[in-house]
PQR file of N, CA, C, O and H, with PARSE charges and radii, in Angstrom:
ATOM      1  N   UNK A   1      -0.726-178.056  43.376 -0.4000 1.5000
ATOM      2  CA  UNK A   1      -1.473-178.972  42.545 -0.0000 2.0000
ATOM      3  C   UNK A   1      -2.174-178.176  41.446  0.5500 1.7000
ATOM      4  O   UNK A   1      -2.411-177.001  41.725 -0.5500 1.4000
ATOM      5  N   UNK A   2      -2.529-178.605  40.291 -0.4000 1.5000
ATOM      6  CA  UNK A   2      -2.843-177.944  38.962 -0.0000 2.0000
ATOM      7  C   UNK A   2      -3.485-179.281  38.545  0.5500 1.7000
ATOM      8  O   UNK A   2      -3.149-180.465  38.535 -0.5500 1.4000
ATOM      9  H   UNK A   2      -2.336-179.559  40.065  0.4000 1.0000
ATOM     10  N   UNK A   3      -4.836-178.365  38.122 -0.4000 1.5000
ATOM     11  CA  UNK A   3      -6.296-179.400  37.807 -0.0000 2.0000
ATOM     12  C   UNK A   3      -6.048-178.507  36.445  0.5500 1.7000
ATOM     13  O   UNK A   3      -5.672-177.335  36.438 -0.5500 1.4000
ATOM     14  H   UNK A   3      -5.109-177.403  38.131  0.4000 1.0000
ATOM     15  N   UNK A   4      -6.266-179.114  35.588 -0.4000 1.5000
ATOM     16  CA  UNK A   4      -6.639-179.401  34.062 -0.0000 2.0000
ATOM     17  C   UNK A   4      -7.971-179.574  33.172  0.5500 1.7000
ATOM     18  O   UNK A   4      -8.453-180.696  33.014 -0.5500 1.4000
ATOM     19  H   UNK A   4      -6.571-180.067  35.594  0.4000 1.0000
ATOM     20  N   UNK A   5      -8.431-178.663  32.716 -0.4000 1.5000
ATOM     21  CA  UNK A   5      -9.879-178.971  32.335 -0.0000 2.0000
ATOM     22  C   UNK A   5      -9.474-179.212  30.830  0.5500 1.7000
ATOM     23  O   UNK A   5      -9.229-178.226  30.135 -0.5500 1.4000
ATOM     24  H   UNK A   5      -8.040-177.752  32.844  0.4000 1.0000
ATOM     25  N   UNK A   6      -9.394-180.477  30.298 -0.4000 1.5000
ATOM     26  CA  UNK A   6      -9.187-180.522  29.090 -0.0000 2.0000
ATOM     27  C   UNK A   6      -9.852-180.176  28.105  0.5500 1.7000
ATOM     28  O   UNK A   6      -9.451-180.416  26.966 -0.5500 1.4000
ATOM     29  H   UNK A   6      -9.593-181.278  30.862  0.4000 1.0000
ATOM     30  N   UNK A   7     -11.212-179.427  28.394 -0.4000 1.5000
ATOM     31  CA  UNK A   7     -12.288-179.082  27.262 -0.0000 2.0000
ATOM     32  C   UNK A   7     -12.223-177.558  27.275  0.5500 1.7000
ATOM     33  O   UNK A   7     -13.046-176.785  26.785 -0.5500 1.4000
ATOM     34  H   UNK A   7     -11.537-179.232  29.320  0.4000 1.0000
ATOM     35  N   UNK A   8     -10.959-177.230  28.003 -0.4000 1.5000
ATOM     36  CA  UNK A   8     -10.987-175.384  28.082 -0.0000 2.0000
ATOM     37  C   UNK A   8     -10.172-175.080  27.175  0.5500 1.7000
ATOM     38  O   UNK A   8      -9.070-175.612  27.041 -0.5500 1.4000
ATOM     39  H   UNK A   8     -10.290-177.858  28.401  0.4000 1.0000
ATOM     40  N   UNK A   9     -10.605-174.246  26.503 -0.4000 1.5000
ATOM     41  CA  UNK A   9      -9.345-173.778  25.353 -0.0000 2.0000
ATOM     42  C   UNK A   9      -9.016-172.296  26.202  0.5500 1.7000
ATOM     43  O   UNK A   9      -9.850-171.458  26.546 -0.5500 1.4000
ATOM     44  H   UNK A   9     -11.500-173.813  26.612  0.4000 1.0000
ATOM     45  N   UNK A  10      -8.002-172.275  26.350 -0.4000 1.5000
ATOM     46  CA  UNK A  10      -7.115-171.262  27.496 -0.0000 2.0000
ATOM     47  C   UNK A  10      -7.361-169.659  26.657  0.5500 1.7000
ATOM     48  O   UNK A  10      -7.951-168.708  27.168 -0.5500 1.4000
ATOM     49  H   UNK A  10      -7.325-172.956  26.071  0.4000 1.0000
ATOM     50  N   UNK A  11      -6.870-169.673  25.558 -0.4000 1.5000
ATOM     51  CA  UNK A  11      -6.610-168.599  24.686 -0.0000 2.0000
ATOM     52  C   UNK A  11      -8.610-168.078  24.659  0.5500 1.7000
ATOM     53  O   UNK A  11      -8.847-166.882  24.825 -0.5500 1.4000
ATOM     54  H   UNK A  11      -6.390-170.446  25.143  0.4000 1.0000
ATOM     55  N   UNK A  12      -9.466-168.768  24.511 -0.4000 1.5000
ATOM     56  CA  UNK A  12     -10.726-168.463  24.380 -0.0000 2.0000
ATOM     57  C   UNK A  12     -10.917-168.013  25.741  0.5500 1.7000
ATOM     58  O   UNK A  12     -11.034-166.801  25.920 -0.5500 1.4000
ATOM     59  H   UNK A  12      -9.273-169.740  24.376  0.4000 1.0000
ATOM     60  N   UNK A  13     -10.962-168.715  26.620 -0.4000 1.5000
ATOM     61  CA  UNK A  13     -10.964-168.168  28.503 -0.0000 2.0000
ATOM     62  C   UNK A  13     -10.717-166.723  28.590  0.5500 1.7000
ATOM     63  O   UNK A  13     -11.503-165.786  28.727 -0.5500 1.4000
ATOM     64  H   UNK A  13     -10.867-169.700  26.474  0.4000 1.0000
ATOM     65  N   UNK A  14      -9.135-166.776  28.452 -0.4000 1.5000
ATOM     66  CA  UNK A  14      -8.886-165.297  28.120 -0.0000 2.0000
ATOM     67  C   UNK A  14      -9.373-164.202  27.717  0.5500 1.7000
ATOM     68  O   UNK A  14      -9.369-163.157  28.367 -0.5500 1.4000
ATOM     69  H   UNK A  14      -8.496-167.538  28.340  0.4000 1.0000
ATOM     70  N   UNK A  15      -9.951-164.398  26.322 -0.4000 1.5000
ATOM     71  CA  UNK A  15     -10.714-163.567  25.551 -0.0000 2.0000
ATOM     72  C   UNK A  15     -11.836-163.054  26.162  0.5500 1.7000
ATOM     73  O   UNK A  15     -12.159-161.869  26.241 -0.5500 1.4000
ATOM     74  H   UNK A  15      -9.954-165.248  25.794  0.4000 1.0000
ATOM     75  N   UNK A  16     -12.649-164.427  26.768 -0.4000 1.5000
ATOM     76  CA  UNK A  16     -13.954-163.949  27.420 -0.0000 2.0000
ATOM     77  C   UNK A  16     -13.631-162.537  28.594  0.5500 1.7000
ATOM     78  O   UNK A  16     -14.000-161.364  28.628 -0.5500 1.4000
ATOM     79  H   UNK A  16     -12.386-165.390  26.703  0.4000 1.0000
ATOM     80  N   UNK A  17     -12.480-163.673  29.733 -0.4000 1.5000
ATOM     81  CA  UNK A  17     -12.034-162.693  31.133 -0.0000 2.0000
ATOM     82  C   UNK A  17     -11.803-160.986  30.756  0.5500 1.7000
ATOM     83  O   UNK A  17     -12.092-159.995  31.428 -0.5500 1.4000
ATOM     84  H   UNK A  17     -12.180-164.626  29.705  0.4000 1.0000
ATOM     85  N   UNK A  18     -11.117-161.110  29.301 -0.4000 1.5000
ATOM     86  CA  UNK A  18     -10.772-159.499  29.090 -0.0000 2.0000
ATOM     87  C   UNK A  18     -11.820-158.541  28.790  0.5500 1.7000
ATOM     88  O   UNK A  18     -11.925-157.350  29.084 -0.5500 1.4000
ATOM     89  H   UNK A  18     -10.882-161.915  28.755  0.4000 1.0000
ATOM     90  N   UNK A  19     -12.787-159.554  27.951 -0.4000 1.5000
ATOM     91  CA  UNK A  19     -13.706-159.059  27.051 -0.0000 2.0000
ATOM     92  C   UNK A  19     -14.623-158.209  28.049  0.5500 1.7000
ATOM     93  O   UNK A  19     -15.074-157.070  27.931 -0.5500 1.4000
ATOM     94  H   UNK A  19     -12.702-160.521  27.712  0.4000 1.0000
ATOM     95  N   UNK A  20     -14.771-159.381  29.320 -0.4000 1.5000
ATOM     96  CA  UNK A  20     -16.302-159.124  30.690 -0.0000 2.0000
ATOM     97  C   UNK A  20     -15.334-157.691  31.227  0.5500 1.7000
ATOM     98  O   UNK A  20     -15.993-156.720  31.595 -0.5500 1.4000
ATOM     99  H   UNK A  20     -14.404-160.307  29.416  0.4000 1.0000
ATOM    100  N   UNK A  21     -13.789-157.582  31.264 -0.4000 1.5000
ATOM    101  CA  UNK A  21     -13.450-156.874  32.298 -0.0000 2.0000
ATOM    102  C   UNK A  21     -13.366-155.151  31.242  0.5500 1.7000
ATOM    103  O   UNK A  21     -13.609-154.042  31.718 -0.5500 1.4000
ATOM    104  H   UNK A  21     -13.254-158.372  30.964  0.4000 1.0000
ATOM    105  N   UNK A  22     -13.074-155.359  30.197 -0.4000 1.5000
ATOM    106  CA  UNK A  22     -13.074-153.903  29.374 -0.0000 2.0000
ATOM    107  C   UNK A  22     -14.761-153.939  29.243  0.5500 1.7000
ATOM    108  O   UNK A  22     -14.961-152.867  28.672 -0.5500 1.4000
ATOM    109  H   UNK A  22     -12.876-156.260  29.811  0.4000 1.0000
ATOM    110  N   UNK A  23     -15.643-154.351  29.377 -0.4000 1.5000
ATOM    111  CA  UNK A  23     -17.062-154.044  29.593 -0.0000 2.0000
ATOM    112  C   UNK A  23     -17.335-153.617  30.570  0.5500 1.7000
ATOM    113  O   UNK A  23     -17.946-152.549  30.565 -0.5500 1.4000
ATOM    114  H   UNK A  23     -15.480-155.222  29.841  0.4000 1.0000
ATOM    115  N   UNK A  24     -17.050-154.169  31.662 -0.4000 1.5000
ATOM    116  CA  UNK A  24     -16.829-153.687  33.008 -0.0000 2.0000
ATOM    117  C   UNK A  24     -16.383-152.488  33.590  0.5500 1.7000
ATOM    118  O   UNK A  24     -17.155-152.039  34.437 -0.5500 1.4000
ATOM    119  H   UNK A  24     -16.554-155.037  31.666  0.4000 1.0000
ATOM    120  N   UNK A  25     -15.401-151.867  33.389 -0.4000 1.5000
ATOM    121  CA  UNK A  25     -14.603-150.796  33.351 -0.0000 2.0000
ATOM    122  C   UNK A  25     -15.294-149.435  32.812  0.5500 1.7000
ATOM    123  O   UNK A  25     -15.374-148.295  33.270 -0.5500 1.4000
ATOM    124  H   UNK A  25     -14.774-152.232  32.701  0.4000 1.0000
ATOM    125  N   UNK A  26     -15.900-150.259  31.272 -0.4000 1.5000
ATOM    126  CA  UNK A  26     -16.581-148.785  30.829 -0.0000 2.0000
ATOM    127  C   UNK A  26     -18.100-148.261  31.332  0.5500 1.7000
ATOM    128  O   UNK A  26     -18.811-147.483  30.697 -0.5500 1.4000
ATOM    129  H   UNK A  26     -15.835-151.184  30.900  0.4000 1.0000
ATOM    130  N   UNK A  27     -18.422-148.876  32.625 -0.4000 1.5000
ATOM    131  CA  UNK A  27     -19.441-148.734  32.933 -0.0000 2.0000
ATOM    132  C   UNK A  27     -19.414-148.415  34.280  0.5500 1.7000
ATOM    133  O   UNK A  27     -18.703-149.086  35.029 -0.5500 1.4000
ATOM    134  H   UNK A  27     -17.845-149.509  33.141  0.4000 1.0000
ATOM    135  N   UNK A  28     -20.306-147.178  34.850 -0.4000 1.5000
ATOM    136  CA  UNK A  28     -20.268-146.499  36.084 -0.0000 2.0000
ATOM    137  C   UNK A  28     -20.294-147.843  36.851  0.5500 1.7000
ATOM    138  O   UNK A  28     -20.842-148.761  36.241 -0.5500 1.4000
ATOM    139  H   UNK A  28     -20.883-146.633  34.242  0.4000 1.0000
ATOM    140  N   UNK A  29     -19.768-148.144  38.162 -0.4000 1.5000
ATOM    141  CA  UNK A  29     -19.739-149.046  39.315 -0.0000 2.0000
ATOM    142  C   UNK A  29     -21.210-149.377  39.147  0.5500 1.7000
ATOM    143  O   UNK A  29     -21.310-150.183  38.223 -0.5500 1.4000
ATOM    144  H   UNK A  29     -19.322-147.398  38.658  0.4000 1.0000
ATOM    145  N   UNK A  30     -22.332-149.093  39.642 -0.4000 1.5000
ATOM    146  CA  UNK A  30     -23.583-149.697  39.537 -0.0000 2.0000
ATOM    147  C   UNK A  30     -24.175-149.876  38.756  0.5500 1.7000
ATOM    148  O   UNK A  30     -25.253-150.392  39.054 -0.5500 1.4000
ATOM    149  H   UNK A  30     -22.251-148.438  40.393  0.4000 1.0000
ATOM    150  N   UNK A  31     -23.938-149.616  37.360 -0.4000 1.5000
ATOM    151  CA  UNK A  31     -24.043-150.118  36.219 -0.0000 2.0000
ATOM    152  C   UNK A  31     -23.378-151.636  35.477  0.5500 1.7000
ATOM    153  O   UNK A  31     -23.731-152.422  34.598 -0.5500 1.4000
ATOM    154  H   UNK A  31     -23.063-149.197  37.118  0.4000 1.0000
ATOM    155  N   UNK A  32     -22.052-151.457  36.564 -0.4000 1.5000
ATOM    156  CA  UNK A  32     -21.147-152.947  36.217 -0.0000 2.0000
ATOM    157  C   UNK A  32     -21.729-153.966  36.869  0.5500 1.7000
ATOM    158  O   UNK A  32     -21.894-155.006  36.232 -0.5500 1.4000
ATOM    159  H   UNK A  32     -21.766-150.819  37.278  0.4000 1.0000
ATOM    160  N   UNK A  33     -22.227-153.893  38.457 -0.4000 1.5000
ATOM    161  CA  UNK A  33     -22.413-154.318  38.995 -0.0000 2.0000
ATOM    162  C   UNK A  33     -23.738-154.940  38.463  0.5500 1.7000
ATOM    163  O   UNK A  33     -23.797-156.156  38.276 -0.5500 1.4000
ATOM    164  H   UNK A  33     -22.093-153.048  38.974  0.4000 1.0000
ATOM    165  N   UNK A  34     -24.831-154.106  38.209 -0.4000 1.5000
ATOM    166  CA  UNK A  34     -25.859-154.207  37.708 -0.0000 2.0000
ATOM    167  C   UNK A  34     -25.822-155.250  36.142  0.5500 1.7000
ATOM    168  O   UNK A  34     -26.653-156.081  35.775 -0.5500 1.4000
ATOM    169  H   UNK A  34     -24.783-153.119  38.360  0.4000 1.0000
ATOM    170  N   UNK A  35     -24.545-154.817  35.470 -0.4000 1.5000
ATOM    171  CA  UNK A  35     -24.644-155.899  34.339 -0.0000 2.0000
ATOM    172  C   UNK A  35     -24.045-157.313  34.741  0.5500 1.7000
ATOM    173  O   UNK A  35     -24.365-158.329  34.124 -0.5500 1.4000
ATOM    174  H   UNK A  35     -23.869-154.142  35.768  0.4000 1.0000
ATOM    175  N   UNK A  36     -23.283-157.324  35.656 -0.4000 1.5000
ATOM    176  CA  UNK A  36     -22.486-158.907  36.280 -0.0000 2.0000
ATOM    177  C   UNK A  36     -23.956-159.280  36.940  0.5500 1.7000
ATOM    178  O   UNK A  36     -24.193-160.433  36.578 -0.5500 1.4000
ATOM    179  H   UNK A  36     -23.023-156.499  36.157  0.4000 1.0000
ATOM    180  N   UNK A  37     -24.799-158.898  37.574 -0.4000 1.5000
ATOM    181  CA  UNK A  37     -25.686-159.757  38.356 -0.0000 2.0000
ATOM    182  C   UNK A  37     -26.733-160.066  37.579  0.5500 1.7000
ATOM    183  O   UNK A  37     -27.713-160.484  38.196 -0.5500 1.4000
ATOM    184  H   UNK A  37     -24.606-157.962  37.868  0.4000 1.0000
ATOM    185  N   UNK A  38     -26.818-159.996  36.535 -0.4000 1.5000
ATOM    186  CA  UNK A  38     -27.948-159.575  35.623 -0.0000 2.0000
ATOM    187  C   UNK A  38     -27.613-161.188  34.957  0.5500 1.7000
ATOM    188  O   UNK A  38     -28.283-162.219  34.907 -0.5500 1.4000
ATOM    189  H   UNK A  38     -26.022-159.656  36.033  0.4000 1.0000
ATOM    190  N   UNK A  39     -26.605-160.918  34.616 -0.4000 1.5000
ATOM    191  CA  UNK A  39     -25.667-161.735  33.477 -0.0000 2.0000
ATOM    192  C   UNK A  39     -25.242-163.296  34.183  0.5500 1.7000
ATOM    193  O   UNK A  39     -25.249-164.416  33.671 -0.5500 1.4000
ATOM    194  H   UNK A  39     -26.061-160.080  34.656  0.4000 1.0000
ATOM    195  N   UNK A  40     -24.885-162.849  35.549 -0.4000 1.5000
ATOM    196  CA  UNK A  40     -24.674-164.449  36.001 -0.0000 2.0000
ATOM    197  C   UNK A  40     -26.079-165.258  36.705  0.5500 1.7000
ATOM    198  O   UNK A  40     -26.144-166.477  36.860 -0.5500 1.4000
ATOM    199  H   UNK A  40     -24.879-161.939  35.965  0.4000 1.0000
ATOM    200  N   UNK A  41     -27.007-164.414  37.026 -0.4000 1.5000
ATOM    201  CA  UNK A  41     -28.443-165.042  36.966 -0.0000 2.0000
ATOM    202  C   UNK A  41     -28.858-165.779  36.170  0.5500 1.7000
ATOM    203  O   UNK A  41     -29.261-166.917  36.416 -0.5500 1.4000
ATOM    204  H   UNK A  41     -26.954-163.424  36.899  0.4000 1.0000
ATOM    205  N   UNK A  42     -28.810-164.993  34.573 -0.4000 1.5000
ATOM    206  CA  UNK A  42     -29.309-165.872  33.882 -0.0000 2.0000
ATOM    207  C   UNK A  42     -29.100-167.350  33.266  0.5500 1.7000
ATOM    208  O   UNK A  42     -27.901-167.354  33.545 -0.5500 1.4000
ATOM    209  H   UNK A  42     -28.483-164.070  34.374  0.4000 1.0000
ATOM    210  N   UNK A  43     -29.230-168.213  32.848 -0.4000 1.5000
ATOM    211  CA  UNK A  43     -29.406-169.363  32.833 -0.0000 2.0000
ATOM    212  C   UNK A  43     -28.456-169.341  31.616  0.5500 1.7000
ATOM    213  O   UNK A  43     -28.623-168.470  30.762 -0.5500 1.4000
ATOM    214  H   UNK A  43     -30.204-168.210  32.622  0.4000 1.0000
ATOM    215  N   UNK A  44     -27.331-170.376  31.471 -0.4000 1.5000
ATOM    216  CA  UNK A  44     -26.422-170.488  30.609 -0.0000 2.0000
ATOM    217  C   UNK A  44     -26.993-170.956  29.094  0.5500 1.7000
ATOM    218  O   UNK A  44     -28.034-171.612  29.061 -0.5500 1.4000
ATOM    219  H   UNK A  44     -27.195-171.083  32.164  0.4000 1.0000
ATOM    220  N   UNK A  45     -26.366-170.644  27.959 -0.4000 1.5000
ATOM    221  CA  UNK A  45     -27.068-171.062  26.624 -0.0000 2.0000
ATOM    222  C   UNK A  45     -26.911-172.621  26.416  0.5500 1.7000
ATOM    223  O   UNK A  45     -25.744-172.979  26.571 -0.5500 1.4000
ATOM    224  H   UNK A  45     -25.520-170.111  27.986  0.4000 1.0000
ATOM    225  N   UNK A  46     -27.803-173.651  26.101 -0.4000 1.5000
ATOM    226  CA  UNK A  46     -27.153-174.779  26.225 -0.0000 2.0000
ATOM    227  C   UNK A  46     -26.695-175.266  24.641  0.5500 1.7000
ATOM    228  O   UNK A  46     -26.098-176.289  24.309 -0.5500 1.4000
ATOM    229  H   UNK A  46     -28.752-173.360  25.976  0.4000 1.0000
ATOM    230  N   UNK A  47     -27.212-174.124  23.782 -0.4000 1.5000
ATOM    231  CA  UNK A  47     -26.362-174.181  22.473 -0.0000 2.0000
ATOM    232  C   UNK A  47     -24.874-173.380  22.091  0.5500 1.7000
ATOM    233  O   UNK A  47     -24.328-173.306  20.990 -0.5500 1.4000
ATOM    234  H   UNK A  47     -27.698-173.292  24.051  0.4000 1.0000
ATOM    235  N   UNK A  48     -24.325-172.674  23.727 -0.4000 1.5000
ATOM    236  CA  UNK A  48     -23.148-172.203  23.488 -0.0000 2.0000
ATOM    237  C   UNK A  48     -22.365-172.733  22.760  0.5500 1.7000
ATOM    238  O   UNK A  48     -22.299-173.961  22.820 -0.5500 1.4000
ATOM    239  H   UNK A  48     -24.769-172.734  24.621  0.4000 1.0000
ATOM    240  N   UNK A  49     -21.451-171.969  21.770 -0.4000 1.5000
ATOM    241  CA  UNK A  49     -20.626-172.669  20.817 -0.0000 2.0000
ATOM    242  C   UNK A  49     -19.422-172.141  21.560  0.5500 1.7000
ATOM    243  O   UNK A  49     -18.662-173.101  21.439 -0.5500 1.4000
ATOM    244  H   UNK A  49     -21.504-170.971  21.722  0.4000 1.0000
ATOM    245  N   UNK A  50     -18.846-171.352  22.158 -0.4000 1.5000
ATOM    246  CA  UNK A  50     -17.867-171.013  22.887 -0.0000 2.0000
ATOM    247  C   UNK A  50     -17.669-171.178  24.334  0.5500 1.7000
ATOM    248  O   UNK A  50     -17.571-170.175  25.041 -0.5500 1.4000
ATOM    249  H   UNK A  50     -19.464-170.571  22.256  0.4000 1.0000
ATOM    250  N   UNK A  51     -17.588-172.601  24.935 -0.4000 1.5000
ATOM    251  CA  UNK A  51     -17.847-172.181  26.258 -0.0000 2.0000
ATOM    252  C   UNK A  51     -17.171-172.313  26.866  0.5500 1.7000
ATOM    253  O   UNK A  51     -17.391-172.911  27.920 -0.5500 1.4000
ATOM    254  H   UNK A  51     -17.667-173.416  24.360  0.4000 1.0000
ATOM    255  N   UNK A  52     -15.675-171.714  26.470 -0.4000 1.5000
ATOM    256  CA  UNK A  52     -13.977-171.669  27.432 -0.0000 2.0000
ATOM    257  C   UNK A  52     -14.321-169.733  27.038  0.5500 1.7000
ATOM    258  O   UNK A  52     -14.055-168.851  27.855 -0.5500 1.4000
ATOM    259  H   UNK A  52     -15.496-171.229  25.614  0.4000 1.0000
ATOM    260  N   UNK A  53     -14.745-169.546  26.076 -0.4000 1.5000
ATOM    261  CA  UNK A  53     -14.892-167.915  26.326 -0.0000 2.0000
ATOM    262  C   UNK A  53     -16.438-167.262  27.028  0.5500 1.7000
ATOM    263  O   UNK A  53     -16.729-166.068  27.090 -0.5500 1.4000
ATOM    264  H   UNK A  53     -14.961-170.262  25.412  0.4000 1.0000
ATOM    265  N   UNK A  54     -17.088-168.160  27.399 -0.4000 1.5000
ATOM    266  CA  UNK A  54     -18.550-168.216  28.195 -0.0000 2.0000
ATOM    267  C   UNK A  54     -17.783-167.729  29.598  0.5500 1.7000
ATOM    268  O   UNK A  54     -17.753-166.639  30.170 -0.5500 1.4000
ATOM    269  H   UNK A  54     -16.851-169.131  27.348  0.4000 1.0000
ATOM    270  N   UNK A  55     -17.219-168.929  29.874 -0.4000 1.5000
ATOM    271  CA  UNK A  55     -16.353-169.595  31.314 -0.0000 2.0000
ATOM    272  C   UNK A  55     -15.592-168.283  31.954  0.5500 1.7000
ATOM    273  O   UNK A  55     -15.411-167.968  33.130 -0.5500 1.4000
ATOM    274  H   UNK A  55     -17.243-169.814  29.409  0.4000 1.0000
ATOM    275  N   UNK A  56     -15.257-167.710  30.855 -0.4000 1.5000
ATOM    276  CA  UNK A  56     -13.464-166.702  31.132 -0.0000 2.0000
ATOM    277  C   UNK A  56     -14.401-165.004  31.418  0.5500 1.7000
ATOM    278  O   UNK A  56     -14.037-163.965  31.969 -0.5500 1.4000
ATOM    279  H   UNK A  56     -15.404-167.966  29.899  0.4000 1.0000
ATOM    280  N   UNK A  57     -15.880-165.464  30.646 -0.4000 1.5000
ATOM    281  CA  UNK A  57     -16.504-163.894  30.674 -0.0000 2.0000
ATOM    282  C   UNK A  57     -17.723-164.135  31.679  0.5500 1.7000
ATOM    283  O   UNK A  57     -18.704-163.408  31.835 -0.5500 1.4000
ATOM    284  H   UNK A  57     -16.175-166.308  30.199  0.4000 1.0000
ATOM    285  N   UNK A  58     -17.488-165.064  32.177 -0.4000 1.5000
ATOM    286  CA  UNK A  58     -18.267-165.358  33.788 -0.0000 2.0000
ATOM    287  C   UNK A  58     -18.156-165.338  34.590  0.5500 1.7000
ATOM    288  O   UNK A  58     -18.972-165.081  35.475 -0.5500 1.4000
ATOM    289  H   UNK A  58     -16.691-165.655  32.051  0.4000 1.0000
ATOM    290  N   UNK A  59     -16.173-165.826  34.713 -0.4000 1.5000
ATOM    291  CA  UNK A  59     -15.481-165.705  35.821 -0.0000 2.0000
ATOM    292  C   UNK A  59     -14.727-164.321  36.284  0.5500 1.7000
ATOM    293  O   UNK A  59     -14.130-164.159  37.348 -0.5500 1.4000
ATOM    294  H   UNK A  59     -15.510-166.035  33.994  0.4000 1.0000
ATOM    295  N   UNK A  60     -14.867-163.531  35.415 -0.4000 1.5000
ATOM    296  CA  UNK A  60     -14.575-161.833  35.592 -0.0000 2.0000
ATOM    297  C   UNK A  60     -15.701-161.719  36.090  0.5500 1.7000
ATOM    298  O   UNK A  60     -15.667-161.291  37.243 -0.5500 1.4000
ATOM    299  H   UNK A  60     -15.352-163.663  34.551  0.4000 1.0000
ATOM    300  N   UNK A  61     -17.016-161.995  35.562 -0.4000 1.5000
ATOM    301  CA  UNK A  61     -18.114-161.314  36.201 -0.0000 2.0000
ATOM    302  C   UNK A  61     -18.459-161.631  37.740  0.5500 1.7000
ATOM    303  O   UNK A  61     -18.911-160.836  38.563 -0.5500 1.4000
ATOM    304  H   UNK A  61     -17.045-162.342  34.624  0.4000 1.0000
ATOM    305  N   UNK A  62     -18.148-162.942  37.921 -0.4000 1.5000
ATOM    306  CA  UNK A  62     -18.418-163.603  39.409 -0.0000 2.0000
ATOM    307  C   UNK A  62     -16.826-162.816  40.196  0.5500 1.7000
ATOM    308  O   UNK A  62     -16.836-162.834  41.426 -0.5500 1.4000
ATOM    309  H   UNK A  62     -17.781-163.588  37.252  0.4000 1.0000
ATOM    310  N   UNK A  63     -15.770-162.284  39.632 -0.4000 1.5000
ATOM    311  CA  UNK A  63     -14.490-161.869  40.517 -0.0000 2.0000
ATOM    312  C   UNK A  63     -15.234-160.451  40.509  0.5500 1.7000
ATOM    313  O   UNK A  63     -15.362-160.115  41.686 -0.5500 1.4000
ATOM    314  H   UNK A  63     -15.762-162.270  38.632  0.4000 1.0000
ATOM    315  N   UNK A  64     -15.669-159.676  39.823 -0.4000 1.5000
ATOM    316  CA  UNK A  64     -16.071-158.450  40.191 -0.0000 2.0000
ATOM    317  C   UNK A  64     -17.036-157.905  40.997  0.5500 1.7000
ATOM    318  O   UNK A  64     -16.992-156.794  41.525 -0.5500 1.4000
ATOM    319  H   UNK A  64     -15.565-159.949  38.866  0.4000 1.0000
ATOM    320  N   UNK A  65     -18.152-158.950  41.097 -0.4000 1.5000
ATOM    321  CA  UNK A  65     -18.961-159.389  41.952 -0.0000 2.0000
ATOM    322  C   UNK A  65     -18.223-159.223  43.770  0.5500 1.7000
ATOM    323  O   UNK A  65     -18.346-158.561  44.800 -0.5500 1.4000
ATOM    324  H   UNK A  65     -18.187-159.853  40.668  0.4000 1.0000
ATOM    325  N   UNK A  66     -17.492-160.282  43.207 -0.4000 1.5000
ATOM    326  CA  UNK A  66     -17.165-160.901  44.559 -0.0000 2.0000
ATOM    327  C   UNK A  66     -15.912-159.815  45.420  0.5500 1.7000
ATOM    328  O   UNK A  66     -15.672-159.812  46.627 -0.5500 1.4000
ATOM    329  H   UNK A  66     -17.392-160.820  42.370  0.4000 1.0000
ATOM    330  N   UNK A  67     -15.270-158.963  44.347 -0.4000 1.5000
ATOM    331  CA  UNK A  67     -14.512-157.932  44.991 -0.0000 2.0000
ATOM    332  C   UNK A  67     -15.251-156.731  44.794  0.5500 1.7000
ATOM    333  O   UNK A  67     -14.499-155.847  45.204 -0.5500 1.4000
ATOM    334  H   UNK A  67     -15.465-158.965  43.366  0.4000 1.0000
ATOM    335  N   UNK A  68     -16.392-156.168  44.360 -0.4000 1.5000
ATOM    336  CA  UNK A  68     -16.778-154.904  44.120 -0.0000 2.0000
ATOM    337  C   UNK A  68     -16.945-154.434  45.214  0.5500 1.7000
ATOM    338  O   UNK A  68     -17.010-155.214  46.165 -0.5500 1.4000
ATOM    339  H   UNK A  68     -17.002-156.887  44.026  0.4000 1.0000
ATOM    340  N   UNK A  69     -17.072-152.978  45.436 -0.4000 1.5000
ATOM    341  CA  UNK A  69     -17.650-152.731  47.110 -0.0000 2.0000
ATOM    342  C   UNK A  69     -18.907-152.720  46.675  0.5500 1.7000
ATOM    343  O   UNK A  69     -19.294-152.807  45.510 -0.5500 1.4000
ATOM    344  H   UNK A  69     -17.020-152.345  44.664  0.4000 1.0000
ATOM    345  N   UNK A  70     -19.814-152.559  48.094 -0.4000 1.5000
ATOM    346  CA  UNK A  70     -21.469-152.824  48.019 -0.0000 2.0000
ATOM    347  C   UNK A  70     -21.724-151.194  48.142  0.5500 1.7000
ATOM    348  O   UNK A  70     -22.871-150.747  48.140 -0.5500 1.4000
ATOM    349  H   UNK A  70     -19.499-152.488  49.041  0.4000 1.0000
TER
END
């Protein structure tokens, strides 16, 4: 089954997911870690103008999270 979010622009998603994960990468493990928890705490912009590339650079941050070791 395949759910459809029609307000996601896919190509922007993307951008975000790559964008959070080459940020990610260039930063020592507890430094990444330290910027994903930092970052998904805070409270979303409710004047986001991008928010399929919000979405895509949130959901790297919550997968790195969720696979990092502790």
């Amino acid at each position: 089954m395949t759910i459809t979010d029609t307000h996601l622009d896919p190509d922007l998603f993307r951008q975000g997911f790559d964008d959070a994960n080459t940020r990610l990468n260039a930063f020592p493990p507890a430094w990444a870690r330290h910027h994903a928890s930092t970052i998904m705490a805070a409270a979303r912009d409710s004047d986001d103008d991008r928010p399929s590339y919000t979405r895509g650079y949130r959901a790297a941050l919550y997968g790195y999270l969720r696979h990092s070791a502790v």
